[in-house]
N, C-alpha and C positions, 0 to 999 in steps of 0.2 A: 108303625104304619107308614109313617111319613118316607122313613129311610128307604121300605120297600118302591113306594112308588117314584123314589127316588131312582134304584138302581133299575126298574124297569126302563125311565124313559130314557135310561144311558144306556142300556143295552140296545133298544131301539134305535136311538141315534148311530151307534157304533155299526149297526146293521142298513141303515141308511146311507150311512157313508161309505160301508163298504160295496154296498151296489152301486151307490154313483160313481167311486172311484175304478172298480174291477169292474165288464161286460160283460151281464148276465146273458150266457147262452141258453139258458133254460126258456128264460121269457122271449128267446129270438123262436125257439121252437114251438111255442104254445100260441104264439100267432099267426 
């Protein structure tokens, strides 16, 4: 259980970072 919620919130983070780092054109167009 632990290990799971483990790799989630590092997937997440990894998805975080890469939106902060790369410019999401998607969300330029949905605004």
């Amino acid at each position: 259980m632990l290990l799971h919620t483990v790799a989630r919130v590092i997937v997440m983070d990894r998805i975080a970072t890469a939106l902060m780092r790369f410019p999401s054109k998607k969300i330029k167009l949905r605004n």
